[in-house]
N, CA, C and O atoms as a printed pandas DataFrame, in Angstrom:
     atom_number atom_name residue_name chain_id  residue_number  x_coord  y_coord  z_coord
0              1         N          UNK        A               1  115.652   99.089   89.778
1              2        CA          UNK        A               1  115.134   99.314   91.126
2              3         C          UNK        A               1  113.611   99.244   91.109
3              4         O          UNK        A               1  112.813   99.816   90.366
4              5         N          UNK        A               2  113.422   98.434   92.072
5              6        CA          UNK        A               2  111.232   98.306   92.027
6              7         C          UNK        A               2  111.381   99.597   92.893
7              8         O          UNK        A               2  112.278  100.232   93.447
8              9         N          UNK        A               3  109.805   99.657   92.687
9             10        CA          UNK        A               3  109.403  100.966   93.294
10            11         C          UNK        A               3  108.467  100.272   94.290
11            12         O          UNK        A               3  107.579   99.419   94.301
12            13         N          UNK        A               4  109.344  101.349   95.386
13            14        CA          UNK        A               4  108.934  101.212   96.867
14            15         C          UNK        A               4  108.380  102.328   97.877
15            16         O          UNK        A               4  108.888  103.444   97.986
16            17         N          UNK        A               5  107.563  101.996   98.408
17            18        CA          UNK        A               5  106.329  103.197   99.332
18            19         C          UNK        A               5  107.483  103.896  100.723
19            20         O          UNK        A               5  107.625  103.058  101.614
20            21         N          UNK        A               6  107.918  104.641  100.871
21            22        CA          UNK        A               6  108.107  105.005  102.534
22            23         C          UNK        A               6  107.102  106.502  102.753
23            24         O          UNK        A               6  106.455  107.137  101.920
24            25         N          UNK        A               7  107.277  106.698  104.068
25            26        CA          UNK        A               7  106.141  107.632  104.549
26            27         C          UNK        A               7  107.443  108.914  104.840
27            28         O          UNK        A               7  108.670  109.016  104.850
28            29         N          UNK        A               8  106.127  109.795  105.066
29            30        CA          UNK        A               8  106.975  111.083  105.724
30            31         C          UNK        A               8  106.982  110.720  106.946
31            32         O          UNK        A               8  105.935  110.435  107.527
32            33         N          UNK        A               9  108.568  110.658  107.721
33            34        CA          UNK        A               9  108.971  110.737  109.388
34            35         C          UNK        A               9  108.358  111.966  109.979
35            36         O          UNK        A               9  107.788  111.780  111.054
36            37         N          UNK        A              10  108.354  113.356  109.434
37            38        CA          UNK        A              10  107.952  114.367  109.935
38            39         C          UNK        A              10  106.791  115.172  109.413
39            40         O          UNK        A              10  106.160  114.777  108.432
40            41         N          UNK        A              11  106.399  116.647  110.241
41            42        CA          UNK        A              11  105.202  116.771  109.697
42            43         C          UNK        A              11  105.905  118.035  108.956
43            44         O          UNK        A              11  105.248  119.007  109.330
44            45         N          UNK        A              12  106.726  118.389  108.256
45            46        CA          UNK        A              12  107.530  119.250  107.832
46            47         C          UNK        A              12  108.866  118.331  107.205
47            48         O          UNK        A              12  109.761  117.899  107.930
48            49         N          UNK        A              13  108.814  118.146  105.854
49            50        CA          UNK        A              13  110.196  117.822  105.096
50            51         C          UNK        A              13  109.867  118.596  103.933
51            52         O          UNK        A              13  108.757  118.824  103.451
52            53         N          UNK        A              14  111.274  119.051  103.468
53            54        CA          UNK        A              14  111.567  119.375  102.423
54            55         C          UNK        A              14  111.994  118.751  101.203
55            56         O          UNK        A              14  112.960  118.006  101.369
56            57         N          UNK        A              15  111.614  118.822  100.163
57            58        CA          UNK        A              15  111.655  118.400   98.862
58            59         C          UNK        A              15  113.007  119.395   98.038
59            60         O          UNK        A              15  113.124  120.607   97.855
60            61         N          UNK        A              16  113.639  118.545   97.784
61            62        CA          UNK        A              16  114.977  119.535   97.319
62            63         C          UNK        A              16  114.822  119.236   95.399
63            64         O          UNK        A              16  114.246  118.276   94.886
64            65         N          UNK        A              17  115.439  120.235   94.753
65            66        CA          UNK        A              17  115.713  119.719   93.514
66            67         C          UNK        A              17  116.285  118.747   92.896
67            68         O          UNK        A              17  115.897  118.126   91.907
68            69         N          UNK        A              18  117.728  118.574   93.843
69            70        CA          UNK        A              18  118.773  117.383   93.591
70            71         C          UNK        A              18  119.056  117.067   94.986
71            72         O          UNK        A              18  118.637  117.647   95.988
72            73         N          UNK        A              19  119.891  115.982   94.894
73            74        CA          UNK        A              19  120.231  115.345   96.137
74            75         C          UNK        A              19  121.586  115.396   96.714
75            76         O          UNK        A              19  122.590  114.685   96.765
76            77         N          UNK        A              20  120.906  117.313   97.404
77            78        CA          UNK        A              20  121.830  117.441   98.222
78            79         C          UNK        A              20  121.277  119.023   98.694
79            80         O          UNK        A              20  120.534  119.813   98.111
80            81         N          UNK        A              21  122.079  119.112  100.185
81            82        CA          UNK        A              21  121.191  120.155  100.667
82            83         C          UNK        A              21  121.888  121.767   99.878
83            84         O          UNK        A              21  121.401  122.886  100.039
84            85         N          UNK        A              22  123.161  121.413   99.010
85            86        CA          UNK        A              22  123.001  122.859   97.977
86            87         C          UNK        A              22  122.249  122.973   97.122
87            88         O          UNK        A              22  122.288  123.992   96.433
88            89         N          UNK        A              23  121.436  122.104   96.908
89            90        CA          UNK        A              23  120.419  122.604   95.924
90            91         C          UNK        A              23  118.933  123.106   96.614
91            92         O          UNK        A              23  118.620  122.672   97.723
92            93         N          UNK        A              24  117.912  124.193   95.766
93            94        CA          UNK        A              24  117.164  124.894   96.436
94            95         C          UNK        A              24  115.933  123.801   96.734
95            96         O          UNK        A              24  115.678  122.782   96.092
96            97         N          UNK        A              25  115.277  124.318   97.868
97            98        CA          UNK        A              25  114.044  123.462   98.072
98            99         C          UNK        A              25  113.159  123.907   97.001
99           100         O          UNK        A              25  113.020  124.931   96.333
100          101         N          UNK        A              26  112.718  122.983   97.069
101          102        CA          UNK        A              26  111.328  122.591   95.539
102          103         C          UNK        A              26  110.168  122.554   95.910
103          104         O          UNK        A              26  109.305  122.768   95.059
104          105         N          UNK        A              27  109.723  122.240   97.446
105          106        CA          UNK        A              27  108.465  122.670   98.416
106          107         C          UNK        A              27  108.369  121.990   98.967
107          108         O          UNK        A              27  108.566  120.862   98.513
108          109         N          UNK        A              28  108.046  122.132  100.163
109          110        CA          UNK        A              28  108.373  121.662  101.377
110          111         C          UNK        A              28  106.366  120.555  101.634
111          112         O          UNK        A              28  105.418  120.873  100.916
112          113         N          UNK        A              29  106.243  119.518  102.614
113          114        CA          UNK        A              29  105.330  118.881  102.836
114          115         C          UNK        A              29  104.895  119.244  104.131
115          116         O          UNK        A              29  105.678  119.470  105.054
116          117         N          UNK        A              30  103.693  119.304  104.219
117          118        CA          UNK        A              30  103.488  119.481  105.642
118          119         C          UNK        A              30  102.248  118.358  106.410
119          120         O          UNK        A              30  101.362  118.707  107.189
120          121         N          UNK        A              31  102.477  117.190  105.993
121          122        CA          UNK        A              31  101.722  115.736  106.463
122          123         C          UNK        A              31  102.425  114.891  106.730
123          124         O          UNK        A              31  103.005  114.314  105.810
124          125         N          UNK        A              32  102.632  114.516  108.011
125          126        CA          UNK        A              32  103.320  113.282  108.227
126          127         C          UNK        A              32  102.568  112.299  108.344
127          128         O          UNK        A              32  101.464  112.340  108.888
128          129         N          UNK        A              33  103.296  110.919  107.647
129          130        CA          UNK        A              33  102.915  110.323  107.458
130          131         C          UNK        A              33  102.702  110.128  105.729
131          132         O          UNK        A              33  102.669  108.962  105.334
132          133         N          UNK        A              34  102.605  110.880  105.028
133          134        CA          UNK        A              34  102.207  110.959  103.440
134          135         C          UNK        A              34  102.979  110.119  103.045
135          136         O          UNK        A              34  104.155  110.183  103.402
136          137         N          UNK        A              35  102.618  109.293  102.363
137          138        CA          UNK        A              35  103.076  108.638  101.695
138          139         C          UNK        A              35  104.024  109.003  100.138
139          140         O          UNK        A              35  103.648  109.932   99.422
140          141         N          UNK        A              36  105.013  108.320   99.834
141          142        CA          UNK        A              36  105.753  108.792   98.495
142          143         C          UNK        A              36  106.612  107.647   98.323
143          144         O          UNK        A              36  107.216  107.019   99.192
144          145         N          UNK        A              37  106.558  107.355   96.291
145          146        CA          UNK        A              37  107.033  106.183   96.125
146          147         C          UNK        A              37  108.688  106.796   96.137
147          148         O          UNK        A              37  108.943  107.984   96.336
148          149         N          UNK        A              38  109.624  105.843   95.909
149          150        CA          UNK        A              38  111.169  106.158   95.797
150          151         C          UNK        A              38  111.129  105.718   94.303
151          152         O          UNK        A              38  110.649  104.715   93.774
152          153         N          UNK        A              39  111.699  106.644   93.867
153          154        CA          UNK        A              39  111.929  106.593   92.029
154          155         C          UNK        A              39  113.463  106.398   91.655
155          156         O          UNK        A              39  113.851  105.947   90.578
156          157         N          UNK        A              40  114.290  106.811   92.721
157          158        CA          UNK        A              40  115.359  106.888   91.943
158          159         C          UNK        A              40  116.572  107.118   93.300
159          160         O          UNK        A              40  116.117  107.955   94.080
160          161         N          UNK        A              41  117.774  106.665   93.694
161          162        CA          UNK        A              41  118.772  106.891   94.789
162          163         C          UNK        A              41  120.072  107.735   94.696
163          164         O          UNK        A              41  120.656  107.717   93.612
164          165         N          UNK        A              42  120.480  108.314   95.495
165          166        CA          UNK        A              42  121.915  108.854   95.279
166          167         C          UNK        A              42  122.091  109.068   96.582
167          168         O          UNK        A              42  121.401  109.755   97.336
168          169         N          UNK        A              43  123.309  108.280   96.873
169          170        CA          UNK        A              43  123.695  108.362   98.294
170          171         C          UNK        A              43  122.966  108.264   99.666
171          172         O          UNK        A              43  123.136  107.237  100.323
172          173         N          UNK        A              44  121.883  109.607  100.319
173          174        CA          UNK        A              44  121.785  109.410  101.108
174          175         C          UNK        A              44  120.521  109.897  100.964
175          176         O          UNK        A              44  119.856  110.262  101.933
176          177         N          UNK        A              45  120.131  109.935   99.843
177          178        CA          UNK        A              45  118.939  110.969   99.395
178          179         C          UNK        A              45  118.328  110.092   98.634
179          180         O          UNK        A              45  118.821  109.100   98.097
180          181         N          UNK        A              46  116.821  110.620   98.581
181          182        CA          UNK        A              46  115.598  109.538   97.648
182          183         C          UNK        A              46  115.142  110.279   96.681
183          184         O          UNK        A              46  114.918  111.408   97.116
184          185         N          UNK        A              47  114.868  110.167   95.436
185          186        CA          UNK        A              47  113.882  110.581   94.587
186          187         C          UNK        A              47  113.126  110.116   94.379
187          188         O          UNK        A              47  113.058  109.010   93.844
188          189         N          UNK        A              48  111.678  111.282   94.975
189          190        CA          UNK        A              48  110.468  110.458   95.395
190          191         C          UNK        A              48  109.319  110.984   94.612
191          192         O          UNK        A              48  109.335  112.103   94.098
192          193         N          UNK        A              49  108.446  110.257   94.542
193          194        CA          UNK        A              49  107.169  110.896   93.526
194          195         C          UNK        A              49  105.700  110.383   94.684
195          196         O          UNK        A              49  105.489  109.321   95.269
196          197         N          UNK        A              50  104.938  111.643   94.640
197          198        CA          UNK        A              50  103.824  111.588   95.324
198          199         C          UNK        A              50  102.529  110.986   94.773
199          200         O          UNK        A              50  102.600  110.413   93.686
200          201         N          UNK        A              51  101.622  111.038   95.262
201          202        CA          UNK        A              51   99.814  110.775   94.280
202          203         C          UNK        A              51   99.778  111.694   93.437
203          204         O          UNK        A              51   99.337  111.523   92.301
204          205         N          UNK        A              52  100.346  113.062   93.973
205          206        CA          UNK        A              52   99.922  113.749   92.351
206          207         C          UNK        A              52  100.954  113.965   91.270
207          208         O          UNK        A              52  101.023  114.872   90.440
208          209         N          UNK        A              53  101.707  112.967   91.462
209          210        CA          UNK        A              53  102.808  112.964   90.556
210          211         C          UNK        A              53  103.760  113.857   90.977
211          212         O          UNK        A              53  104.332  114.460   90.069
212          213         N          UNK        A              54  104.104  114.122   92.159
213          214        CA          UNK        A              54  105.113  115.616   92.466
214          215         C          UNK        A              54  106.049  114.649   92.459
215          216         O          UNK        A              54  105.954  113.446   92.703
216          217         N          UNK        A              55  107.222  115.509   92.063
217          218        CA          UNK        A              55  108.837  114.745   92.313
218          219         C          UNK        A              55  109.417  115.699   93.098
219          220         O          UNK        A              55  108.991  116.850   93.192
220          221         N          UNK        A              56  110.636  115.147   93.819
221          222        CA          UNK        A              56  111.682  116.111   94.428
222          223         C          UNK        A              56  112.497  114.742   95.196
223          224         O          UNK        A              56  112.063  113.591   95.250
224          225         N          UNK        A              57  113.687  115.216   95.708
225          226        CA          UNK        A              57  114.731  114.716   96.537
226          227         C          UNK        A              57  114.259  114.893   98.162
227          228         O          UNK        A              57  114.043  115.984   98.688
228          229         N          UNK        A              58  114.178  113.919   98.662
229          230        CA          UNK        A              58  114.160  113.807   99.847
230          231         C          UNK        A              58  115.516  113.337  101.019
231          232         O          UNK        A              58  116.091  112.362  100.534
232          233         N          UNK        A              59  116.080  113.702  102.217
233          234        CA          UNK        A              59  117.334  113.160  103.010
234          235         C          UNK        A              59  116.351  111.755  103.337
235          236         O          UNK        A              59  115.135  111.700  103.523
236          237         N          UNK        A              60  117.397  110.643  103.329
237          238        CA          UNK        A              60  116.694  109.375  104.253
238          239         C          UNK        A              60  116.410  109.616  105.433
239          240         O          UNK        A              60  115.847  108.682  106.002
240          241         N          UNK        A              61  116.612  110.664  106.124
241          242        CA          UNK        A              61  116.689  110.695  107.729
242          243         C          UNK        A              61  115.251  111.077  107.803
243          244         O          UNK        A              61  114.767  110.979  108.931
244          245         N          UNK        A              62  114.142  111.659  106.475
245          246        CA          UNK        A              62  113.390  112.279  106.648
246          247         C          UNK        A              62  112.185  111.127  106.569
247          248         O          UNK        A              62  111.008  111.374  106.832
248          249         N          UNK        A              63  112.644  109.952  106.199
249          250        CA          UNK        A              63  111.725  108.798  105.507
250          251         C          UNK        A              63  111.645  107.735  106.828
251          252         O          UNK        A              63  112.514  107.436  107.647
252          253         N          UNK        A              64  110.496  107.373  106.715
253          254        CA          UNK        A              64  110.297  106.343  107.573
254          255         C          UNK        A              64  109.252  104.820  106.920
255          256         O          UNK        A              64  108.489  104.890  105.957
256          257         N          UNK        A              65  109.478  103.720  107.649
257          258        CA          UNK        A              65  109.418  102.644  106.951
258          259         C          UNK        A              65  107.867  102.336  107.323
259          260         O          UNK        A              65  107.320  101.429  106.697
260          261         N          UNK        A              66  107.169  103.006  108.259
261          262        CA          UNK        A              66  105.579  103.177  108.007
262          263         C          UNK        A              66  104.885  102.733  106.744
263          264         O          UNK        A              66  105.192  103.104  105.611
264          265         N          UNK        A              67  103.833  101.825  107.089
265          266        CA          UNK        A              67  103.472  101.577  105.731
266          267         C          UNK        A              67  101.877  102.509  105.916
267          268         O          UNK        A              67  100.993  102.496  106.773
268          269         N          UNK        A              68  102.094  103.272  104.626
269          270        CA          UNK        A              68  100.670  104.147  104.982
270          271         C          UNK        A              68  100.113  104.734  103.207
271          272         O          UNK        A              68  100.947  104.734  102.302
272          273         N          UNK        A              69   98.955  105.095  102.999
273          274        CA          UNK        A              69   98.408  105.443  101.526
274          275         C          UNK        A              69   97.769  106.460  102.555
275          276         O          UNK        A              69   97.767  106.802  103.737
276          277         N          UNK        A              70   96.992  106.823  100.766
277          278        CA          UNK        A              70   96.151  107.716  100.739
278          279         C          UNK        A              70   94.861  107.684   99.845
279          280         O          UNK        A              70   94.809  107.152   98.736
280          281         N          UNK        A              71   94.045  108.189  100.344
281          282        CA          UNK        A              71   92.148  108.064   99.688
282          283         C          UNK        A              71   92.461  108.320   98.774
283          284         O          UNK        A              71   93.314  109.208   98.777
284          285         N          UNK        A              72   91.991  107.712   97.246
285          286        CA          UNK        A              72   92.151  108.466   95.975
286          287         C          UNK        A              72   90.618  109.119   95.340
287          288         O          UNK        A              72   90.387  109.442   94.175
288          289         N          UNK        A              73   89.619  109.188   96.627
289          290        CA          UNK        A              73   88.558  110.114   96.020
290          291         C          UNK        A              73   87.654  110.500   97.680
291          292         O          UNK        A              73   88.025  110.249   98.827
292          293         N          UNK        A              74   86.405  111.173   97.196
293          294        CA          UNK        A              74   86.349  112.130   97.907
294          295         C          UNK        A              74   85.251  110.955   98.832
295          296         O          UNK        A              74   85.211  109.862   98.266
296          297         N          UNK        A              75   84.368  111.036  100.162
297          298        CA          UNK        A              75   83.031  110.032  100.139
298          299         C          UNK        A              75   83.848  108.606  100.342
299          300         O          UNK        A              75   83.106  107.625  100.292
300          301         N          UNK        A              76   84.936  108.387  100.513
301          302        CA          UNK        A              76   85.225  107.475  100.756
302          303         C          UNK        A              76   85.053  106.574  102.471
303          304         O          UNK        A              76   85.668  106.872  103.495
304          305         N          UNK        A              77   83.975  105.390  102.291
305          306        CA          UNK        A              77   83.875  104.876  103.686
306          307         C          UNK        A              77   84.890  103.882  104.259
307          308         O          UNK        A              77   85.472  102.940  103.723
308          309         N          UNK        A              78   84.937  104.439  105.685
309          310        CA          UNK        A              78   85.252  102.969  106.504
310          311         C          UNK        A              78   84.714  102.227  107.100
311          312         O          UNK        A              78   84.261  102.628  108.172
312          313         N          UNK        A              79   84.531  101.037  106.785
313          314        CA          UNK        A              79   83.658  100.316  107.466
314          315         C          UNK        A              79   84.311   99.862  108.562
315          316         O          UNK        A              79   85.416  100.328  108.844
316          317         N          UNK        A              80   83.534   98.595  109.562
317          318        CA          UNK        A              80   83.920   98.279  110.874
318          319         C          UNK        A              80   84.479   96.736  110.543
319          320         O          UNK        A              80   85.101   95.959  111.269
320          321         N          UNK        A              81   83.964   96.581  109.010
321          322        CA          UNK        A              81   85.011   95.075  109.386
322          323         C          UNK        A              81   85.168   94.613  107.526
323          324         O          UNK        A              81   84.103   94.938  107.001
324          325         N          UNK        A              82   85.561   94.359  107.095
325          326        CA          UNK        A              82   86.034   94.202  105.944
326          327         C          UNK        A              82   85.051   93.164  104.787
327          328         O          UNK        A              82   85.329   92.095  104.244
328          329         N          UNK        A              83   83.488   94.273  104.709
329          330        CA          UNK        A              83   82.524   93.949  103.774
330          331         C          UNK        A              83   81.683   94.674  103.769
331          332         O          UNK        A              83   81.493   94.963  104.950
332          333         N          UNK        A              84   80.791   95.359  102.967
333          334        CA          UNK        A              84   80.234   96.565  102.478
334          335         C          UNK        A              84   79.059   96.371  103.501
335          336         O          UNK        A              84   78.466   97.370  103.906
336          337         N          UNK        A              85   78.677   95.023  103.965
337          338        CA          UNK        A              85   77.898   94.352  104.953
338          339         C          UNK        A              85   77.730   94.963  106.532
339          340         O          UNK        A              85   76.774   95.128  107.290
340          341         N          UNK        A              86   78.989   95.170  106.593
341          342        CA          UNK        A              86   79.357   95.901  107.894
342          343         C          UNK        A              86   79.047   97.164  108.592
343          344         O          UNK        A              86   78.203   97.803  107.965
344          345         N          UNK        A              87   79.414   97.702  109.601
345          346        CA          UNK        A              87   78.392   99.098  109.994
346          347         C          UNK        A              87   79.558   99.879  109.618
347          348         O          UNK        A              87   80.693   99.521  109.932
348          349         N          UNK        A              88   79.201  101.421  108.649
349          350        CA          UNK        A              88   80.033  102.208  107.968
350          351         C          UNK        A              88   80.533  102.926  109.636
351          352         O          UNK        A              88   79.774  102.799  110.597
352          353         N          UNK        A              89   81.489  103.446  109.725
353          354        CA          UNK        A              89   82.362  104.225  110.410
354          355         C          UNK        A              89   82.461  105.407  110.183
355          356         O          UNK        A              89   82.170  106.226  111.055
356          357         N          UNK        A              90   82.870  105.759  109.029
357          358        CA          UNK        A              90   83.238  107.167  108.690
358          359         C          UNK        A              90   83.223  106.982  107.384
359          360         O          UNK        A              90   83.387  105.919  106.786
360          361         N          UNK        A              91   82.893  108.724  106.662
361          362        CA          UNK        A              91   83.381  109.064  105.585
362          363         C          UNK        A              91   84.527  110.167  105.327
363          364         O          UNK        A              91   84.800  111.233  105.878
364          365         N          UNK        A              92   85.128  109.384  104.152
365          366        CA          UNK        A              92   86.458  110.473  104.372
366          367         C          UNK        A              92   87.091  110.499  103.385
367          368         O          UNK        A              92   87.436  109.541  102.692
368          369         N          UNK        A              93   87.417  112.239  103.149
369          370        CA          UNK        A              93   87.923  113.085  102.029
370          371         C          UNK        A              93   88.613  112.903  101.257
371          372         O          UNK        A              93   89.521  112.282  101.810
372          373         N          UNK        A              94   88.921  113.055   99.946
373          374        CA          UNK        A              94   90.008  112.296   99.369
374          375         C          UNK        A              94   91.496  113.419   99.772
375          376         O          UNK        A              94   91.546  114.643   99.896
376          377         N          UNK        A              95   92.889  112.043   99.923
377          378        CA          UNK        A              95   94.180  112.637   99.994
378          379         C          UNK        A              95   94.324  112.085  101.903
379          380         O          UNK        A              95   95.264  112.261  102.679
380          381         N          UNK        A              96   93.007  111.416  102.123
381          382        CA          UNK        A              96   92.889  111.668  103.669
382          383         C          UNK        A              96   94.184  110.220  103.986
383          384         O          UNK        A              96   94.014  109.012  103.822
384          385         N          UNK        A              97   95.575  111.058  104.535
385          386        CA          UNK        A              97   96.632  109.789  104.947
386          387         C          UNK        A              97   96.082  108.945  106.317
387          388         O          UNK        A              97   95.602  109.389  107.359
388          389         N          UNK        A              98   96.391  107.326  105.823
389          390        CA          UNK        A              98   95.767  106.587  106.477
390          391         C          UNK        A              98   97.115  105.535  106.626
391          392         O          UNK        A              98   97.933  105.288  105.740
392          393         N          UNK        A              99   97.081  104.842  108.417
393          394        CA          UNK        A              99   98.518  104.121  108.200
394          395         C          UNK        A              99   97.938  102.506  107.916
395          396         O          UNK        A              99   97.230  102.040  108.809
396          397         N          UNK        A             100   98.109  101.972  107.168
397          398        CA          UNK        A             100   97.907  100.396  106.939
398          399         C          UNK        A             100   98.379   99.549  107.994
399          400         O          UNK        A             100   99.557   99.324  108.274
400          401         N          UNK        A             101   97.168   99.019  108.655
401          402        CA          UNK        A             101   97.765   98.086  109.796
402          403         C          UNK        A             101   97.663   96.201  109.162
403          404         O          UNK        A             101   98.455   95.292  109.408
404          405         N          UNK        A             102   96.283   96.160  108.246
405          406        CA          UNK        A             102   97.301   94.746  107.254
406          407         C          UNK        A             102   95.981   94.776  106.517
407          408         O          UNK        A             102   94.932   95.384  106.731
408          409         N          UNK        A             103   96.559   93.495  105.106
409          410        CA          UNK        A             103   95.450   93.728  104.235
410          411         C          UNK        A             103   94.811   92.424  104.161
411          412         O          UNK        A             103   95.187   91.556  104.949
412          413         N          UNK        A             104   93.787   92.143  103.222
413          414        CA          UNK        A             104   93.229   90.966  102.565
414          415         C          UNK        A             104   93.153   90.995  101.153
415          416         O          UNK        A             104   93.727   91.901  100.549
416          417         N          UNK        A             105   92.537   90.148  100.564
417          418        CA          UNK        A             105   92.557   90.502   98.747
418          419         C          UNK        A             105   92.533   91.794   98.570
419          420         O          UNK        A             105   93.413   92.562   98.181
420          421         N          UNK        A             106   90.828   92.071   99.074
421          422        CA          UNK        A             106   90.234   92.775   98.344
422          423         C          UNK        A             106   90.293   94.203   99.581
423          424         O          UNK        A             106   90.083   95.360   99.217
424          425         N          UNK        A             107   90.613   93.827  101.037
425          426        CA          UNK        A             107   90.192   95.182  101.922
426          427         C          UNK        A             107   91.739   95.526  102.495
427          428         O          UNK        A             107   92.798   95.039  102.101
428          429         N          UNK        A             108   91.547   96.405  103.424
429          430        CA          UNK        A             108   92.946   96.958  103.906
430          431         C          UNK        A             108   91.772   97.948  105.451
431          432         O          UNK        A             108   90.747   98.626  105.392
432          433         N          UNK        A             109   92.707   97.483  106.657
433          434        CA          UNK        A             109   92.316   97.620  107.559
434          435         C          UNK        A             109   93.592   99.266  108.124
435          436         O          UNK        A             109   94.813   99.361  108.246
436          437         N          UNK        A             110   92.972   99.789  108.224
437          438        CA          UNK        A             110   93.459  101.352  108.577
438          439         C          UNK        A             110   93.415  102.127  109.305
439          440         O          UNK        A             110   92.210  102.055  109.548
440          441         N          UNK        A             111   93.890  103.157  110.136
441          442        CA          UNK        A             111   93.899  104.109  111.035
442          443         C          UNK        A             111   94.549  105.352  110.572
443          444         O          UNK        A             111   95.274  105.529  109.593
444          445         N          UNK        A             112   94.134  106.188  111.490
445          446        CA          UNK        A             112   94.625  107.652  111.502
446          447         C          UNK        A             112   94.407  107.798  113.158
447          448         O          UNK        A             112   94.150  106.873  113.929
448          449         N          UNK        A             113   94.625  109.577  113.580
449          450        CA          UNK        A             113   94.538  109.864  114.702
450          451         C          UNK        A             113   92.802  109.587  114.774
451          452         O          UNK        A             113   92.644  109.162  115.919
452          453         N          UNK        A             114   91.697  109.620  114.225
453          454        CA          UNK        A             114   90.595  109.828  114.373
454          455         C          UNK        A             114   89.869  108.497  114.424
455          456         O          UNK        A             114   89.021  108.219  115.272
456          457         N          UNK        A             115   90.352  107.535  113.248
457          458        CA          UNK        A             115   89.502  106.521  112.808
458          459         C          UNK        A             115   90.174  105.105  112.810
459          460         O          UNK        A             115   91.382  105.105  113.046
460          461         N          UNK        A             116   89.705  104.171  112.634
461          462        CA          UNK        A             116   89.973  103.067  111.965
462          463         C          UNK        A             116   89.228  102.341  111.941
463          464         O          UNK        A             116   88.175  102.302  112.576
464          465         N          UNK        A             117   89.768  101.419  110.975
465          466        CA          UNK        A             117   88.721  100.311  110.369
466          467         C          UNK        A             117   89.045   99.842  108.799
467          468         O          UNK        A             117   90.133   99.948  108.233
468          469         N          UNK        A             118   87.862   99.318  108.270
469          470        CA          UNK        A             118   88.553   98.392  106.696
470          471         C          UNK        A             118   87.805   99.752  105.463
471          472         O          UNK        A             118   86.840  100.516  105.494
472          473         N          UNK        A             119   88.726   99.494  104.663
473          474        CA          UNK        A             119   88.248  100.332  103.340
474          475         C          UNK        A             119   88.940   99.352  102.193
475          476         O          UNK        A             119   89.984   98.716  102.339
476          477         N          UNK        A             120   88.137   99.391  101.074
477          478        CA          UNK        A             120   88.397   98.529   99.800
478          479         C          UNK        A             120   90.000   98.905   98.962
479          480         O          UNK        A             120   90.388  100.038   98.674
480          481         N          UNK        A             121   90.443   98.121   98.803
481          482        CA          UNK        A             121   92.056   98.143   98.470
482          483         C          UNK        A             121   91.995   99.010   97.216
483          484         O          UNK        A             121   93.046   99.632   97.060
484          485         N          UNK        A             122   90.734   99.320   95.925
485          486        CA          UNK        A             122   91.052   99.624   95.086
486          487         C          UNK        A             122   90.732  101.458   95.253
487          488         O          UNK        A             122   91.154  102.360   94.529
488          489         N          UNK        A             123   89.866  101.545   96.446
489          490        CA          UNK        A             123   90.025  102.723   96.861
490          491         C          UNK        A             123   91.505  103.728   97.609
491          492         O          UNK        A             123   91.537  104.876   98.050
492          493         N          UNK        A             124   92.486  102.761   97.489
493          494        CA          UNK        A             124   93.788  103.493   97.955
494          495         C          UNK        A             124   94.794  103.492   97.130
495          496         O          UNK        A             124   94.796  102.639   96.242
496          497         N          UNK        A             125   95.933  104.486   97.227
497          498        CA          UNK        A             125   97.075  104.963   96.248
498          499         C          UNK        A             125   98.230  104.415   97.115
499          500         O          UNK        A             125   98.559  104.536   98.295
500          501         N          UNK        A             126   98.846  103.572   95.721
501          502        CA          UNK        A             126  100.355  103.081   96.354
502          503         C          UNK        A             126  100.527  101.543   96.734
503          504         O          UNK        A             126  101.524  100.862   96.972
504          505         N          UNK        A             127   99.043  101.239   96.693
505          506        CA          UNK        A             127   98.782   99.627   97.580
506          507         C          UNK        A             127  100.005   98.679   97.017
507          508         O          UNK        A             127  100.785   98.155   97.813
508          509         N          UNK        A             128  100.124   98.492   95.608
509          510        CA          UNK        A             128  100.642   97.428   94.681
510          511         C          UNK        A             128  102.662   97.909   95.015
511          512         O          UNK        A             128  103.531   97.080   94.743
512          513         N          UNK        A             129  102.871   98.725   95.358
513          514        CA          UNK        A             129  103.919   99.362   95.360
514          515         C          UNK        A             129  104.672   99.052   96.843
515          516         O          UNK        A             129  105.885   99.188   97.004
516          517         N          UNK        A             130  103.593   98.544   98.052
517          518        CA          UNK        A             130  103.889   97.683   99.300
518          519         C          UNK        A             130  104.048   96.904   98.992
519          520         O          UNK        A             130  105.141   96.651   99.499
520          521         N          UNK        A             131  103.748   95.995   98.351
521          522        CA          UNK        A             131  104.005   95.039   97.864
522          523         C          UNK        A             131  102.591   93.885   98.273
523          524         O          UNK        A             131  102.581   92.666   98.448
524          525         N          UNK        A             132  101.494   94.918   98.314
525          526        CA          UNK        A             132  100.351   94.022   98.709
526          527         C          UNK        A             132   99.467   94.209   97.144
527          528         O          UNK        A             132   99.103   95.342   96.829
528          529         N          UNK        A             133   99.229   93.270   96.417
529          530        CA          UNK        A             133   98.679   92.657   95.757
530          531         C          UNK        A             133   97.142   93.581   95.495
531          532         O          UNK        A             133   96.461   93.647   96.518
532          533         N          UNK        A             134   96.585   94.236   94.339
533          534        CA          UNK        A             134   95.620   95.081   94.435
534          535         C          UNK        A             134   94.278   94.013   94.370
535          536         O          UNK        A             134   93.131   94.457   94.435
């Protein structure tokens, strides 16, 4: 199985031990939108691993096909068009979830509720795992 990106559907899912709701929650998320790769399947349930390496079982009902990362450091800019050339936008925190609206080699054009605009592909977690090319 390749490993594949889905987002959190809600701003509240739970992370179970195994895959199924008798087993105890393992800790619950509270970002929708976060991104998490799928590691592993059983039935109706995902085993998913985060940026910081967290694992747990997720229900599919909880996953959505959003394509979205996350900042992997802190000072990270957005610019207004996809070259360091461009007028900066914002700076922003690392972990900050951002939804991918499409990429180029080297940039990836992005939003949240606050912002959007282009940030450098090697500045995000998960890129190669969309299946967009780092």
């Amino acid at each position: 199985m390749s490993a594949e990106i889905r987002s959190l559907k809600n701003p509240k899912v739970n992370v179970r031990l195994g895959p199924s709701k008798t087993y105890p929650i393992k800790f619950v998320y509270e970002k929708k939108y976060l991104p998490v790769v799928i590691i592993d399947e059983h039935y109706n349930w995902r085993k998913t691993k985060d940026y910081d390496n967290d694992t747990g079982w997720i229900h599919v009902s909880q996953l959505s096909k959003t394509k979205t990362t996350v900042t992997t450091k802190n000072n990270e800019i957005i610019f207004s068009s996809p070259t360091h050339y461009s007028k900066p936008k914002a700076k922003l925190e690392i972990h900050q979830v951002l939804i991918i609206k499409e990429c180029n080699d080297m940039w990836c054009e992005v939003k949240n509720s606050k912002i959007s605009g282009w940030i450098k592909k090697d500045r995000l977690w998960g890129i190669k795992e969309h299946g967009i090319k780092k």
